[in-house]
TIVEXMI-717638 format. One line per 4 residues: their letters; for each residue x, y, z of N, C-alpha, C. Coordinates in Angstrom, 1 decimal. Layout:
BEGIN
A = X,Y,Z,X,Y,Z,X,Y,Z  ...
***
This chain:
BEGIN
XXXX = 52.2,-33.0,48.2,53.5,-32.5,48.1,54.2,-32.5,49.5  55.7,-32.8,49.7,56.2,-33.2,51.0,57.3,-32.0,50.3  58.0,-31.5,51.4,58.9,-30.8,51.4,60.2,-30.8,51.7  61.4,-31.4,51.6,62.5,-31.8,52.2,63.5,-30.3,51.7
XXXX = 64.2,-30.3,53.5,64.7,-29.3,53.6,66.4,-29.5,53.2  67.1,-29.1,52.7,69.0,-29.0,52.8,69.5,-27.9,53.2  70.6,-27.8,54.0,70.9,-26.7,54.3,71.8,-26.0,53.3  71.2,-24.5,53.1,71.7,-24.0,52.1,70.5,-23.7,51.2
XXXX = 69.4,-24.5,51.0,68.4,-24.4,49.8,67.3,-25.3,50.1  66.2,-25.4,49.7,65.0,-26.0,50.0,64.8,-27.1,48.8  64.7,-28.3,48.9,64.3,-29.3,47.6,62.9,-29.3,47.3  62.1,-28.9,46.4,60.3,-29.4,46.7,60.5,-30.9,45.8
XXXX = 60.0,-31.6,46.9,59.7,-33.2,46.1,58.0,-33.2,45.6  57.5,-34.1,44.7,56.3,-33.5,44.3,55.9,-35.5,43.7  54.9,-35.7,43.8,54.9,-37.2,43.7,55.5,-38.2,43.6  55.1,-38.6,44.8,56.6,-39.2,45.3,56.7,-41.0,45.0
XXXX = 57.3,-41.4,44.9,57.4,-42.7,43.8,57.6,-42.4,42.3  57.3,-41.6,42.1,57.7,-41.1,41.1,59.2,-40.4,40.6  59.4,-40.0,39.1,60.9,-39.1,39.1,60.6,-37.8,39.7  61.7,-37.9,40.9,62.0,-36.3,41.8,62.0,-35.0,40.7
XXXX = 61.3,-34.0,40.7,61.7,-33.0,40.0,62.1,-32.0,41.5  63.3,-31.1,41.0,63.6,-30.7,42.0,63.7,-29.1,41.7  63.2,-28.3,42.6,63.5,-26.7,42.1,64.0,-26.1,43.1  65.5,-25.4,42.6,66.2,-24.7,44.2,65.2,-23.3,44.0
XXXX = 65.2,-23.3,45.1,64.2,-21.9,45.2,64.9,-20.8,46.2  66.2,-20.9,46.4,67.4,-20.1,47.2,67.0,-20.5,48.5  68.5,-19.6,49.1,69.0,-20.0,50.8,67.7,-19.3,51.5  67.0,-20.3,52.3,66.5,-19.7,53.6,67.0,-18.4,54.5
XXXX = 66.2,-17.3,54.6,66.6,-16.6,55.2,65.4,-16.3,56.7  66.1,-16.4,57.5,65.3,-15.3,58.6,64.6,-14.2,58.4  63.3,-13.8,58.9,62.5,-12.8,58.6,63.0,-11.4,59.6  63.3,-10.4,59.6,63.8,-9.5,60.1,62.4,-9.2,61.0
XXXX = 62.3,-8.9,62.3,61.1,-8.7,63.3,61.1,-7.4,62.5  59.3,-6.9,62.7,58.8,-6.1,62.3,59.3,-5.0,63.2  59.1,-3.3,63.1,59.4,-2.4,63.7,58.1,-3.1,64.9  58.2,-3.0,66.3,56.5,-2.8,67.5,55.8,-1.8,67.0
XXXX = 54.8,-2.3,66.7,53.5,-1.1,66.9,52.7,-0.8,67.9  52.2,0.5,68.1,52.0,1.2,69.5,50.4,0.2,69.5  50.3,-0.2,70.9,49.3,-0.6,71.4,48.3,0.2,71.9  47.0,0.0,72.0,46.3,0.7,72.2,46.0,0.3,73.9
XXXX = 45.9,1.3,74.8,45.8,0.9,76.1,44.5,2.0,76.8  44.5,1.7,78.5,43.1,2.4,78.6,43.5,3.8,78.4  44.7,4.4,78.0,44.7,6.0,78.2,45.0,6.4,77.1  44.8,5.5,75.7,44.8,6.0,74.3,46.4,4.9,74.1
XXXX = 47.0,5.5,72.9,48.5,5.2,72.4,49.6,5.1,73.7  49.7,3.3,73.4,50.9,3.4,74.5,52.4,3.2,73.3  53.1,3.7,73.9,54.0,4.4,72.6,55.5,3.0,73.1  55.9,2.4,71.9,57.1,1.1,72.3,58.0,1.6,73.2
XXXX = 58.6,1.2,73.7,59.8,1.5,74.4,60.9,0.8,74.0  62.3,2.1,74.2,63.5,1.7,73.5,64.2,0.5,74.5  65.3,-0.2,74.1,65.6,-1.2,75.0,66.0,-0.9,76.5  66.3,0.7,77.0,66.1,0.4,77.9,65.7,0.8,79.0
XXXX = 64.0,0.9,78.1,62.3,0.8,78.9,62.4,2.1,79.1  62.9,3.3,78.8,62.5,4.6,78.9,61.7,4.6,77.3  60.7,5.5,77.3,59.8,5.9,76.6,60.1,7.4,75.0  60.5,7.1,74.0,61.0,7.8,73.3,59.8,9.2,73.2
XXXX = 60.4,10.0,73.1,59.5,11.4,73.2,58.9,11.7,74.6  59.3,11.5,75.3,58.0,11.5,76.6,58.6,13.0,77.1  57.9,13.7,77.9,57.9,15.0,78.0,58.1,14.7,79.7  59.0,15.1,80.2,59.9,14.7,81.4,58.9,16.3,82.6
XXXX = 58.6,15.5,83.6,58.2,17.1,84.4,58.7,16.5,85.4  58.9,17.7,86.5,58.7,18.1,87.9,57.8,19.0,88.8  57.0,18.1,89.7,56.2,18.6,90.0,56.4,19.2,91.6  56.0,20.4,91.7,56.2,21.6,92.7,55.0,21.7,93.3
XXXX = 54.3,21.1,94.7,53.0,21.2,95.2,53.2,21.0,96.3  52.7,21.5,97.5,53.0,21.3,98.6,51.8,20.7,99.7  51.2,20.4,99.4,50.0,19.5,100.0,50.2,17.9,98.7  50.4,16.9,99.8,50.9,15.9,99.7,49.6,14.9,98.4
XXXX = 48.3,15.1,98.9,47.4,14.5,98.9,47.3,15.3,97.1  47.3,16.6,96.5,47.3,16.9,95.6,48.5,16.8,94.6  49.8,16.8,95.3,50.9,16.2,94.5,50.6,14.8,93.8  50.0,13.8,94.9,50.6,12.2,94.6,49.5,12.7,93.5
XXXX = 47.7,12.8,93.3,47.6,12.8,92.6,47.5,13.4,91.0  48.4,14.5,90.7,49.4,15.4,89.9,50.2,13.9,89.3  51.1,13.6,90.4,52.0,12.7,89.9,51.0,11.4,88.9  50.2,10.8,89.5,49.2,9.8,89.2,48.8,9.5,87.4
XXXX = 47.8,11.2,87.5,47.2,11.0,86.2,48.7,11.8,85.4  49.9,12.1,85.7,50.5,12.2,84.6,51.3,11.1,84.4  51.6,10.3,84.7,51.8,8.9,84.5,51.1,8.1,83.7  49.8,8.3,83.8,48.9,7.7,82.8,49.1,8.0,81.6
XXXX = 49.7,9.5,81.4,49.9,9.6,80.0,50.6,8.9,79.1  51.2,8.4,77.8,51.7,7.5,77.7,52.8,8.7,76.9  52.9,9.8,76.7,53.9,10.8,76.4,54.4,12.0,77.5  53.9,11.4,79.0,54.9,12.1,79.8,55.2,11.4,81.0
XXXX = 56.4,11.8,82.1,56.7,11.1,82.7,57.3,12.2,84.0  56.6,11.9,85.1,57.7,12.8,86.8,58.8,12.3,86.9  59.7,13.2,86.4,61.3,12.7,87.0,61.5,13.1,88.5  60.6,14.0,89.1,60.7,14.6,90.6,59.6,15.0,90.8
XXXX = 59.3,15.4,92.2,58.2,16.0,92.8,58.6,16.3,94.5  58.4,18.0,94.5,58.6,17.8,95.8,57.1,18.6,96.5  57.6,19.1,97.8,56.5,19.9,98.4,57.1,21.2,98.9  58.4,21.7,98.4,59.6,23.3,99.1,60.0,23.2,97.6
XXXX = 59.7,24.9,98.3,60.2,25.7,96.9,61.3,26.2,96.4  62.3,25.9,97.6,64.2,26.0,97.0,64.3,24.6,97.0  63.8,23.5,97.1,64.1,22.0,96.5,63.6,22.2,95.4  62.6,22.8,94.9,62.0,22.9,93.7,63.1,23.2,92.4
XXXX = 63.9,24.0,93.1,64.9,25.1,92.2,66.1,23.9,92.0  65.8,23.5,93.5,67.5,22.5,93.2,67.3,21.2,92.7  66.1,20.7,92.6,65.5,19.8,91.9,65.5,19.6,90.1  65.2,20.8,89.8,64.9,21.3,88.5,66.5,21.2,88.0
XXXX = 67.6,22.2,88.9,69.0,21.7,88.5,69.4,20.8,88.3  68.8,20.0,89.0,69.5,18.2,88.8,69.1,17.5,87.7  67.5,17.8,87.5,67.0,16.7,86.7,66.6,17.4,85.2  66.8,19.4,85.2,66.3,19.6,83.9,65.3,19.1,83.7
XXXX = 63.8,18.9,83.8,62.7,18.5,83.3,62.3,19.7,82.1  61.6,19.0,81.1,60.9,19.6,80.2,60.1,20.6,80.7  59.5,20.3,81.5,57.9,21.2,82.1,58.4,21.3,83.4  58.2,22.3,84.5,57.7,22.5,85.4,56.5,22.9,85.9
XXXX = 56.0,22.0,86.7,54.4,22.6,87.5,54.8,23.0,88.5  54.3,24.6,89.1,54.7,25.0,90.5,53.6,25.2,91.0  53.2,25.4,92.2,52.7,25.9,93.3,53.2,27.2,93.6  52.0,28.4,93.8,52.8,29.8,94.4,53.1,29.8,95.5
XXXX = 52.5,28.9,96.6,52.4,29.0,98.1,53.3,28.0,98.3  54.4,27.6,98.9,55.1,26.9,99.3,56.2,26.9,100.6  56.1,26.4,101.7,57.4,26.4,102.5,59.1,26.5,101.9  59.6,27.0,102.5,60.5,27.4,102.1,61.8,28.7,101.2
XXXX = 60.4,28.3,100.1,60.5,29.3,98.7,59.4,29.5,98.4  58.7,30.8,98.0,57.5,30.7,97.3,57.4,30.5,95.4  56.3,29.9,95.2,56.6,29.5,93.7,57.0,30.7,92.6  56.9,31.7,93.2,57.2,33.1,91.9,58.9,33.3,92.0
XXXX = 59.4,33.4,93.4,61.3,33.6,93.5,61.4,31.8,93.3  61.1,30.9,93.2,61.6,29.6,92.8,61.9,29.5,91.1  60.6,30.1,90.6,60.5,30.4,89.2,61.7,31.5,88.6  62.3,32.7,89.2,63.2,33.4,89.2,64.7,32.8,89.3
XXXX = 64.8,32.1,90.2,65.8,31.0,90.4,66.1,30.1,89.2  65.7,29.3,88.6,65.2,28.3,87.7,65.6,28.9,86.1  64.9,30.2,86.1,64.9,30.6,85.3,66.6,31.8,85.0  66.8,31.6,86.3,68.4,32.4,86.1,69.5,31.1,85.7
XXXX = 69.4,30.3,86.1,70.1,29.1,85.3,69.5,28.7,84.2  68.9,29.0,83.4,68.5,28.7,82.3,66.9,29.7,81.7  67.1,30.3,80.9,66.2,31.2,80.8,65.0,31.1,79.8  65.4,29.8,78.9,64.2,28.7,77.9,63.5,27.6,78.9
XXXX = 63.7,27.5,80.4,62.9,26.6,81.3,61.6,26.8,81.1  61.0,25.7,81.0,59.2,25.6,80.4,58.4,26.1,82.2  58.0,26.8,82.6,57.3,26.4,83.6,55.8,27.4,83.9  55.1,26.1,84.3,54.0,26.2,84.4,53.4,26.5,85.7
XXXX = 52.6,27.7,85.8,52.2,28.1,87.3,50.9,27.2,87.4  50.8,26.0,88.2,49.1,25.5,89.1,49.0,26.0,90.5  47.5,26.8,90.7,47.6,27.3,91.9,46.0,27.5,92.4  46.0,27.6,93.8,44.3,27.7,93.9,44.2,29.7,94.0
XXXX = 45.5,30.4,93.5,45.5,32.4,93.8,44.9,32.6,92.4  43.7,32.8,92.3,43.2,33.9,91.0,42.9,35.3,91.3  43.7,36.4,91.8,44.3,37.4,91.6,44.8,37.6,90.3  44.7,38.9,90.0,45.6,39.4,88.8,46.5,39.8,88.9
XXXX = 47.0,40.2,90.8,48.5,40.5,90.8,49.1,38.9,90.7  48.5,37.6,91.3,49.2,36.8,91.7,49.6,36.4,90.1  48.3,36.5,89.1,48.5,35.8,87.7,49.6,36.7,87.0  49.9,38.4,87.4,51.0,38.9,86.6,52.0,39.1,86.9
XXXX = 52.1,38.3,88.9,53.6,38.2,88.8,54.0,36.8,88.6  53.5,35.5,88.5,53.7,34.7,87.6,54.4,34.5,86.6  53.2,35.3,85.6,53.7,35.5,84.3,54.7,37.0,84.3  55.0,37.4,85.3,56.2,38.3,84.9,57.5,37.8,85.4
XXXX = 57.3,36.6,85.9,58.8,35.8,86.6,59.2,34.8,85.7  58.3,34.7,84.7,58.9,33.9,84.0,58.4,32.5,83.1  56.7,32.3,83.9,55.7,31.3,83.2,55.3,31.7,82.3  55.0,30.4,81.4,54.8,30.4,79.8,53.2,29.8,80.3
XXXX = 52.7,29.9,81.9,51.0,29.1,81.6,50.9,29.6,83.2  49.5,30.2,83.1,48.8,30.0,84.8,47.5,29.5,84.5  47.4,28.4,85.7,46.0,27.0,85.6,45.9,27.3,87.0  44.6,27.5,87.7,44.2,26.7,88.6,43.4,25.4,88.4
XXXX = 43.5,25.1,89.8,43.8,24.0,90.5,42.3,22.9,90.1  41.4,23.6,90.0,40.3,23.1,89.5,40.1,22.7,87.7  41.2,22.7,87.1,41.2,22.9,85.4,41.2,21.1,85.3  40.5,20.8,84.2,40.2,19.6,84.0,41.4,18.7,83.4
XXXX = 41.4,17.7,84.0,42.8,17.1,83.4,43.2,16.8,81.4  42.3,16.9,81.1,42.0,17.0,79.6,42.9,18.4,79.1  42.5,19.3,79.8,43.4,21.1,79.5,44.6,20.7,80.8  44.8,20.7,81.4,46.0,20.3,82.0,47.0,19.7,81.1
XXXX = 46.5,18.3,80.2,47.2,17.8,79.6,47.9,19.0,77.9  46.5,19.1,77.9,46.6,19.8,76.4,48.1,21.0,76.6  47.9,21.8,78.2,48.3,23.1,78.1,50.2,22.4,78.4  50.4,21.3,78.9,51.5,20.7,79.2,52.2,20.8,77.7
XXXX = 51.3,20.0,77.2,52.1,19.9,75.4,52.1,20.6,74.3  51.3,21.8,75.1,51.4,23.2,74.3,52.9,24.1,75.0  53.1,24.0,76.0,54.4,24.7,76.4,55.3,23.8,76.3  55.4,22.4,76.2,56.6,21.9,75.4,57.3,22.1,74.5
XXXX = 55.8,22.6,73.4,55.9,23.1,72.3,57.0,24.0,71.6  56.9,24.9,73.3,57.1,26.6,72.8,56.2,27.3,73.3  55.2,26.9,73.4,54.3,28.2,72.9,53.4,28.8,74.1  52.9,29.6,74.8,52.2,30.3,75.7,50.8,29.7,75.7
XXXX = 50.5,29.2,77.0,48.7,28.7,77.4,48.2,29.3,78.4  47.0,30.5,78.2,46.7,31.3,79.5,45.1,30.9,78.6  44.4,30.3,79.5,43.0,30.1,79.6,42.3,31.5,79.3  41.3,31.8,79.1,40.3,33.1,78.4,40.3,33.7,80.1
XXXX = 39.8,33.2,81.3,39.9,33.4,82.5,40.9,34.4,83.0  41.8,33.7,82.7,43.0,34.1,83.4,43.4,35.1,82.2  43.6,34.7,81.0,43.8,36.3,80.0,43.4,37.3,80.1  42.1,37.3,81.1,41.2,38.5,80.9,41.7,39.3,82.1
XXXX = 41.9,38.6,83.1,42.5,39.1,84.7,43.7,39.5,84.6  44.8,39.1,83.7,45.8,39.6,83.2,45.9,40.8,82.8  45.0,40.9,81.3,44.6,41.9,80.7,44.5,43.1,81.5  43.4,42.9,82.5,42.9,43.9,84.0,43.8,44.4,83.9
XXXX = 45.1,44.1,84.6,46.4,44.0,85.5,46.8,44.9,85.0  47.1,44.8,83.4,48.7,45.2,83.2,48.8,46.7,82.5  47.6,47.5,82.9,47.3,48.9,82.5,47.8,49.7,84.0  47.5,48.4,85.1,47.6,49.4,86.3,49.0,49.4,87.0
XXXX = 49.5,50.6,87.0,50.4,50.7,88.4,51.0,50.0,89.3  52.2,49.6,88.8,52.5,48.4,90.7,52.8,49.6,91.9  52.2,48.8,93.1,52.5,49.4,94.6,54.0,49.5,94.7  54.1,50.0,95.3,56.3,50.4,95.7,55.9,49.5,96.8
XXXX = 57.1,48.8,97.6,57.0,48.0,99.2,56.4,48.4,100.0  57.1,50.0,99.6,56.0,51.0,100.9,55.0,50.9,101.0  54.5,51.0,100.0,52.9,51.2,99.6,52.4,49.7,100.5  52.7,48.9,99.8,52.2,47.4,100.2,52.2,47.2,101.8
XXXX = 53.5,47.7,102.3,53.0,47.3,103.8,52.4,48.6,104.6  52.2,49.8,104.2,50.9,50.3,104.6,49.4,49.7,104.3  49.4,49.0,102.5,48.3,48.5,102.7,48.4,47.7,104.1  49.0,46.6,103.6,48.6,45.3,104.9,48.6,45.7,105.9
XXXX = 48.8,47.0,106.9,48.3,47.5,108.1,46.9,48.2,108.2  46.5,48.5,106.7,45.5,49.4,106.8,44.6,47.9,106.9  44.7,46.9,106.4,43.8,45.5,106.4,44.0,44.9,107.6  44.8,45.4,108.8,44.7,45.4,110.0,43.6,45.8,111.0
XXXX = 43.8,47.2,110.6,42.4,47.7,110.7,43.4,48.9,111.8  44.7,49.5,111.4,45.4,50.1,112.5,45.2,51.6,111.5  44.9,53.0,112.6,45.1,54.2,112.0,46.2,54.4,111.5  46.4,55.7,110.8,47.4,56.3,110.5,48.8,56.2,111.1
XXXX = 48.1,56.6,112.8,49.1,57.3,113.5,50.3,56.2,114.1  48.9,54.8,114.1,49.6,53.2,114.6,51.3,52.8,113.2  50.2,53.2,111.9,50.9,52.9,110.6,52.4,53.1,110.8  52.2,54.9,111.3,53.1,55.6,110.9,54.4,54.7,112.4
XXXX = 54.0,54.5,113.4,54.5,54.5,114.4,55.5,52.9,113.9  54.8,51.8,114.0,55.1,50.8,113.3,56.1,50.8,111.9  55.9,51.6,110.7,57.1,51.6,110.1,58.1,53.0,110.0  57.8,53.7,111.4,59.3,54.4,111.5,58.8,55.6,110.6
XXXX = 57.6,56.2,110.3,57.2,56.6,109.4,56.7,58.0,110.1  56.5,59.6,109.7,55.4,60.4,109.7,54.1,60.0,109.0  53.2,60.6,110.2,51.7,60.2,110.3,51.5,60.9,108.4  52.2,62.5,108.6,51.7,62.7,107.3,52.4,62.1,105.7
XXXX = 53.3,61.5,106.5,53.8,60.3,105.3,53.3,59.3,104.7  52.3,58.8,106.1,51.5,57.6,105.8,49.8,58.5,105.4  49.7,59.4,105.2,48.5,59.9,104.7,49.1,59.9,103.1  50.1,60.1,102.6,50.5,60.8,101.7,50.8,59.5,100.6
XXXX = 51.1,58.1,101.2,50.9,56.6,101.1,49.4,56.1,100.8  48.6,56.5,101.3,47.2,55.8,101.5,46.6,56.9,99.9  47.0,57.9,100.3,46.1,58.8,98.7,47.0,58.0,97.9  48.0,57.9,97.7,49.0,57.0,96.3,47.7,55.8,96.0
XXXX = 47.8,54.9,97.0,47.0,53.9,97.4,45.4,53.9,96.8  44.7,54.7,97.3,43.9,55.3,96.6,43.8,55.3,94.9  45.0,56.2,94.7,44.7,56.6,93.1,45.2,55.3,92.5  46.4,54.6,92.8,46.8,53.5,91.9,45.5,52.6,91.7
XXXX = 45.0,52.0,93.0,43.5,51.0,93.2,42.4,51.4,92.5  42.1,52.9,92.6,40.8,53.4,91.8,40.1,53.6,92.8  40.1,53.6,94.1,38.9,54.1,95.0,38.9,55.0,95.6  38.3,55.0,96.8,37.6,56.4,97.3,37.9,56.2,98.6
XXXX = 38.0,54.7,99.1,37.9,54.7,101.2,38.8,53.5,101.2  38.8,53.0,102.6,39.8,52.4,103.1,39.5,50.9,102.6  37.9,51.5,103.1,37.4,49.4,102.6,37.4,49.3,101.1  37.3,50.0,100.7,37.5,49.3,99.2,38.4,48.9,98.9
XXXX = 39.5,49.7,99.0,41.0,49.4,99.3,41.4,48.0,99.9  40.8,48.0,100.7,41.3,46.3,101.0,40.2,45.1,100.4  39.2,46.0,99.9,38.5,44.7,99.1,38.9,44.5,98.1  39.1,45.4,97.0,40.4,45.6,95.7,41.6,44.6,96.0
XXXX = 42.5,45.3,96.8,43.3,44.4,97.8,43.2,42.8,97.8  42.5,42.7,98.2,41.9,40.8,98.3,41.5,40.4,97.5  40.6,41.0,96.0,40.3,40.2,94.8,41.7,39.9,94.5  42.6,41.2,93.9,43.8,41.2,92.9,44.6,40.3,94.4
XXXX = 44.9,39.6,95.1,45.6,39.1,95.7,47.1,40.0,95.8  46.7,41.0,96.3,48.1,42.2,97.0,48.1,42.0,98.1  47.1,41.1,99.1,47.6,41.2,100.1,48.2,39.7,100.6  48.8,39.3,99.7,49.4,37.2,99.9,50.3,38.0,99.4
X = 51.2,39.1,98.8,52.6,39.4,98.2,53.8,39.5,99.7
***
């Protein structure tokens, strides 16, 4: 069988020397391209891209770290993902804030320690221009003050810095979600927290003189204070902490990270 084409319709010729029998079998049409389907690549589902090469659904972050060498790779393996993407990354924590204004990212990852701004008043900031901001505290402070003022400034997640990128990933697309990701770890340190007492300023910068190792009388002299005012500071001190002497008080102090406030 030989095929002869006309435009408009197809003829089938069918032994040939012979009488042509001819059957229109309708106009030729072009095949409409299939929808792309997602490829598989080394980091699972690489998802098509719309025409113009941005990634539909991808989950947009800004990354807030201030050691360079742990940023780039933050930036790195989230890239790999094939559903998210760094629209920014800095290493200062009011660029962080003015950053976030510009580019709105889905997720924020902060740092608490930062030049400039620290990650808890950046988060405050961020969160006063817009009060549904996703953001995520990463940090090497496992304190329960550090983890509840965090999560009282406005994070929907605290991770340190050692969390495997597998829960890093998972906890990213759980607060995209909506929804709140605090590790059993860090729940439980929270938990600690949030029965006890916060220090007044006062309180706090008597502690940090008593982690000096300065008496009373130095305390009192230093913030403008009576000696028996600063006795009267240190029992408060006492009863909010739960202890009994000075050193425990600053070892209390240093677990719950009251004295980085």
């Amino acid at each position: 069988m030989r095929e002869k084409i006309r435009a408009g319709d197809t003829t089938l010729v069918s032994n040939p020397g012979h009488k042509k029998r001819s059957t229109k079998v309708g106009r030729v049409t072009p095949c409409a391209p299939s929808p792309e389907t997602p490829r598989l690549g080394a980091h699972g589902v690489t998802r098509p891209t719309d025409r113009s090469g941005q990634k539909p659904d991808v989950i947009r972050v800004l990354v807030a770290e201030d050691h360079s060498i742990v940023r780039d790779g933050l930036v790195a393996i989230l890239k790999q993902e094939a559903d998210m993407d760094v629209v920014a990354e800095t290493g200062d924590g009011q660029q962080a804030a003015e950053l976030w204004k510009t580019h709105r990212p889905d997720i924020t990852l902060m740092d608490l320690r930062m030049p400039g701004l620290n990650g808890v008043n950046a988060i405050y900031q961020i969160r006063a221009a817009n009060p549904n901001a996703r953001i995520i505290v990463l940090t090497t402070y496992d304190g329960d003050e550090d983890i509840y003022r965090g999560m009282r400034a406005g994070a929907k997640s605290y991770l340190l810095k050692d969390v495997r990128r597998e829960e890093l990933f998972q906890c990213i697309r759980e607060v995209h979600a909506g929804r709140t990701f605090l590790p059993p770890a860090v729940a439980a340190k929270l938990a600690e927290r949030l029965p006890a007492e916060e220090l007044t300023p006062r309180e706090l910068e008597v502690l940090r003189l008593l982690a000096e190792g300065k008496p009373n009388k130095l305390i009192g002299a230093g913030l403008a204070i009576t000696e028996v005012t600063v006795k009267s500071h240190v029992q408060s001190l006492f009863r909010k902490l739960n202890v009994l002497s000075r050193t425990e008080a600053i070892a209390v102090a240093n677990r719950r990270g009251l004295l980085r406030l």
